[in-house]
N, C-alpha and C positions, 0 to 999 in steps of 0.2 A: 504494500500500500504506500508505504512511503518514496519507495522510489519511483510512484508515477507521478508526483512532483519534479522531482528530478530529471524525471523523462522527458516531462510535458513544457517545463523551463527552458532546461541547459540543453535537451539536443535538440531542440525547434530550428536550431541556424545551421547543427550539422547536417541533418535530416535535407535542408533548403536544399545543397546538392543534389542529392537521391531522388526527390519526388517532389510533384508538388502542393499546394497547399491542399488540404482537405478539410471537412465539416470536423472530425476527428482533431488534428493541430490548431484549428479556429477556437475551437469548444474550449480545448486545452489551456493554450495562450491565453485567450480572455480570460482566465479562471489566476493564472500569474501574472497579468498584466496590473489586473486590480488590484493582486499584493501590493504590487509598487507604488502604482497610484496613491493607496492609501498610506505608505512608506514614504513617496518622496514627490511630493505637491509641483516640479514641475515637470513631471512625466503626464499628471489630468490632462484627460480629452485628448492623446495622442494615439490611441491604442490601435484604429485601425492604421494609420500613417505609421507606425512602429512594426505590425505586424506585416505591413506590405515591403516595408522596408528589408525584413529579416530575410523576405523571398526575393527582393533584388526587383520588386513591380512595381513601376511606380506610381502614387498614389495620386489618384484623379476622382471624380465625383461618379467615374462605371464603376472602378472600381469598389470605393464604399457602397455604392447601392449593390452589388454583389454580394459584399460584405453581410451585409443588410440580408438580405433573401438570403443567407447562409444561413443566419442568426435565425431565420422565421420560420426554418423547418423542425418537424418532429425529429431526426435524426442529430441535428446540431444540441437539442433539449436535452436527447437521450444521451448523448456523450459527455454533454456539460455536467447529467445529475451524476452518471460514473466515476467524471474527474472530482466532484465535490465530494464522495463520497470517499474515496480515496486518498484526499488532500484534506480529510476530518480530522487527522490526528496531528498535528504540529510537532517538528522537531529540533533541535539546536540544529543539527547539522543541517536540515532544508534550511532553515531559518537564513543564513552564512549563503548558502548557495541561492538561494531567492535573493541576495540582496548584491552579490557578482554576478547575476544573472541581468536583474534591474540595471546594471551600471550596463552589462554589455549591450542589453537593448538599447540605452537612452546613445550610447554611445555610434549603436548604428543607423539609427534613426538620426544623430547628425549628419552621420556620411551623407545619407540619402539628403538631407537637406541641402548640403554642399553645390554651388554648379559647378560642372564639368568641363573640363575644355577637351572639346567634339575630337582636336586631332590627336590629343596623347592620351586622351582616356580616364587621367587624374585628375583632382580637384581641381579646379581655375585657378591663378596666382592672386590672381585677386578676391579669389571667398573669403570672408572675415572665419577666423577660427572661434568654432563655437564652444565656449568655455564650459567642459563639462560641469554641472555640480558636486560640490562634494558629495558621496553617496555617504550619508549618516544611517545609522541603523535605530533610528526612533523609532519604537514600539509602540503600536496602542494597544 
């Protein structure tokens, strides 16, 4: 049980290679997402921009409304009560990995916010660097 936090956290960006998104990894993610959010005030209101992020797609008004219709099926509901039932017991060691997990998300959701320059493929020279926050571990 407790390593399907762990699962459903830390390997959401390995997994992004292998496959792609599904109702399963959305259910998931939103379920650690909200950790954070509740964890660290300015990750709120990023979660789909963040999860689109993690898959390398970038984030447009199709894609949230997809988002959307993922969230509004029976099958997205039925994964979500699995991951909650699973992620009921709290642990130090998820505790610590939820919250390297939070940093690497916030951290790749800047990439994506970055613009690109078309011919070398890397950030632009002139993106302003976006300061990540301190990741605090404030509990409520």
């Amino acid at each position: 049980m407790k390593t399907l936090l762990a699962s459903a956290v830390l390997t959401l960006a390995a997994t992004a290679s292998h496959a792609g998104p599904s109702v399963k990894t959305l259910a998931q993610f939103d379920l650690g997402y909200a950790k954070c959010e509740a964890r660290f005030a300015h990750m709120k209101g990023r979660a789909d921009d963040a999860y689109l992020a993690l898959w390398k797609i970038k984030a447009d008004d199709k894609q949230r409304a997809e988002l959307a219709k993922q969230r509004s099926t029976s099958r997205y509901r039925e994964e979500r009560n699995k991951a909650q039932k699973a992620m009921a017991k709290p642990s130090p060691a998820l505790d610590d990995k939820l919250n390297k997990q939070c940093s690497a998300t916030w951290s790749e959701l800047q990439r994506a916010d970055r613009p690109v320059n078309m011919a070398s493929g890397k950030p632009a020279a002139s993106a302003p660097s976006a300061a990540k926050p301190a990741a605090s571990s404030s509990k409520k």
